[in-house]
C-alpha positions in Angstrom: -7.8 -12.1 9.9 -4.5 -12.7 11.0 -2.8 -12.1 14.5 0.7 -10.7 14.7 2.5 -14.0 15.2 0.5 -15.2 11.7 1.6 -12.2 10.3 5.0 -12.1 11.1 5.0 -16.0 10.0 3.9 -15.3 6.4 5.3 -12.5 5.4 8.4 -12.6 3.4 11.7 -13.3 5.6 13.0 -10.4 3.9 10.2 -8.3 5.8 10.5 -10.1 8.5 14.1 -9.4 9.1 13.6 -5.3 8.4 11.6 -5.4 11.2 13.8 -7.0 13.9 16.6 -5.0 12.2 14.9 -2.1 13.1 14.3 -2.5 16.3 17.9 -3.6 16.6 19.1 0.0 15.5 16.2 2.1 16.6 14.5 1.0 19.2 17.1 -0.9 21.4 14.6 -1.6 24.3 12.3 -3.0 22.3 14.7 -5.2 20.8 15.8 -6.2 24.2 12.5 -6.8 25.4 11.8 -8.8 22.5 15.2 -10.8 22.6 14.4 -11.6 26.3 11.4 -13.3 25.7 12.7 -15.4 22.9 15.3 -16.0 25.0 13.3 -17.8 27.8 10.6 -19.1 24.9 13.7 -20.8 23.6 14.5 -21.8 27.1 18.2 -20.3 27.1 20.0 -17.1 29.0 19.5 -13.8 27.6 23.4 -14.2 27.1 23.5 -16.9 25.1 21.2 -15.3 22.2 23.1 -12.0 22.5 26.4 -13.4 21.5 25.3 -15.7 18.5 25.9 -14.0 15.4 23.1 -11.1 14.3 22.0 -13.0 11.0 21.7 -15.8 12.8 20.2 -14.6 16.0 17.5 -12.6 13.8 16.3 -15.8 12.2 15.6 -17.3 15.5 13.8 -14.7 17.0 11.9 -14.9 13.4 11.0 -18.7 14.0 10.5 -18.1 17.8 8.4 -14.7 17.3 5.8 -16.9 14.3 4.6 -19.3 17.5 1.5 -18.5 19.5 3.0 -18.6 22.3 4.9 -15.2 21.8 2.1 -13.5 20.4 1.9 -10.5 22.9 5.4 -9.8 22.7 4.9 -10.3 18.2 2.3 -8.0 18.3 4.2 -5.2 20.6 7.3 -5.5 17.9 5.0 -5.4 14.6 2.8 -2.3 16.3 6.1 -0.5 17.2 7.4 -0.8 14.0 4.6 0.5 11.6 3.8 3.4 14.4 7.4 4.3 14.5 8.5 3.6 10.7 5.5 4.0 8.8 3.9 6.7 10.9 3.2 8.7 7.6 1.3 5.4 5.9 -1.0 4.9 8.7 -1.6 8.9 9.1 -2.3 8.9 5.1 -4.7 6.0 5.6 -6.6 7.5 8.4 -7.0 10.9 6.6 -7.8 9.4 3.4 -10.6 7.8 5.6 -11.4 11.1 7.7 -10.5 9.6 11.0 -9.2 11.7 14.0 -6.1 11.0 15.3 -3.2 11.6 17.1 -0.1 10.8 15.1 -1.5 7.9 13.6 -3.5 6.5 17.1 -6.8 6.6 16.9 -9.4 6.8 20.4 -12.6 5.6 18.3 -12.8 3.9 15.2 -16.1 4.0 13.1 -18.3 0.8 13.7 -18.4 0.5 9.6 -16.5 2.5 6.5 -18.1 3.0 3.3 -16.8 0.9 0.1 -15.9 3.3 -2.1 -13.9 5.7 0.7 -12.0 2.5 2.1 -11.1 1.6 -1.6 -9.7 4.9 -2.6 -7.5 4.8 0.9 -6.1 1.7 -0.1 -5.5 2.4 -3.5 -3.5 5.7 -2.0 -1.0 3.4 0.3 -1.1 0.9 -2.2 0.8 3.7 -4.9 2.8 5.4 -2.3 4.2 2.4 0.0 5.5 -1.5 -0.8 2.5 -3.2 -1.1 3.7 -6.4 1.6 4.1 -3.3 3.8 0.7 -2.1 3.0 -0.7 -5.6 3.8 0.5 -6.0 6.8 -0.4 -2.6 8.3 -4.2 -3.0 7.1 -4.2 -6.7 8.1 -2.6 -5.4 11.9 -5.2 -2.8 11.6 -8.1 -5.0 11.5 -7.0 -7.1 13.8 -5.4 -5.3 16.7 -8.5 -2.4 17.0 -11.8 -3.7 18.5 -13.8 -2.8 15.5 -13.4 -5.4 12.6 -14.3 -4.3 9.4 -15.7 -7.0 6.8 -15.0 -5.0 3.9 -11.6 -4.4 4.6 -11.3 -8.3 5.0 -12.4 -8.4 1.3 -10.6 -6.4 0.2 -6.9 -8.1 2.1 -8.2 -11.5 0.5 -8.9 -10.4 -2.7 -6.1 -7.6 -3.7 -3.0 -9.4 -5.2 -0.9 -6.1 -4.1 -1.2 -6.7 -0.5 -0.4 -10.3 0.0 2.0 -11.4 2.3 5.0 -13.7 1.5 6.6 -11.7 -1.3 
């Protein structure tokens, strides 16, 4: 599976920049949270990355937010995002799976999910929402939670749909 940092690296720059973009106009602490630490990643003053250009100031907190190193702070930005943006996907995916939750958190995840109910949640996000966007939340959501599920992992390598990169 991949970590946020992989993620963030290999899914199309045009994803990649609706993310910081978001943050930028909806979340501005995050963004400035996030900036900061590319920032001293990059080894410059907050300053400095503030007053380049947005366009080009996005693409290097692209490049710097795709290393290891920053993978804390990538996987704080990516979580944000799909909680905050695609709060209705993730709460369509965890009822199509009969998961409790709050607003799309969940307290305890199942240790397994049966085929055929995982299948028909995917296939649900995969006609209502872009399918990169779909990818990443289900690749995130393998990932991020403690309980990794193997047919899920399947499921990411072998649907065309939710491939990252375009």
């Amino acid at each position: 599976m991949l970590t946020s940092h992989e993620l963030l690296g290999f899914m199309s720059p045009s994803l990649a920049q609706q993310i910081i973009t978001y943050a930028y106009e909806s979340d501005k602490p995050l963004y400035r949270a996030t900036l900061q630490a590319v920032a001293d990643a990059r080894k410059v003053r907050y300053v400095f990355m503030e007053r380049q250009p947005r366009a080009d100031r996005h693409n290097a907190m692209v490049a710097t937010l795709s290393k290891p190193a920053l993978e804390m702070v990538t996987s704080n930005l990516v979580r944000t995002w799909l909680l905050k943006k695609y709060n209705s996907m993730l709460c369509d995916f965890l009822n199509a799976l009969g998961i409790t939750h709050k607003e799309g958190v969940v307290e305890d995840l199942p240790a397994e999910m049966d085929d055929a109910k995982l299948r028909a949640a995917v296939e649900a996000l995969v006609a209502k929402y872009p399918g990169e966007v779909v990818g990443v939340y289900l690749n995130a959501f393998n990932e991020m939670n403690e309980v990794n599920w193997p047919n899920l992992k399947t499921i990411l390598e072998a649907d065309k749909r939710l491939q990252l990169g375009g």
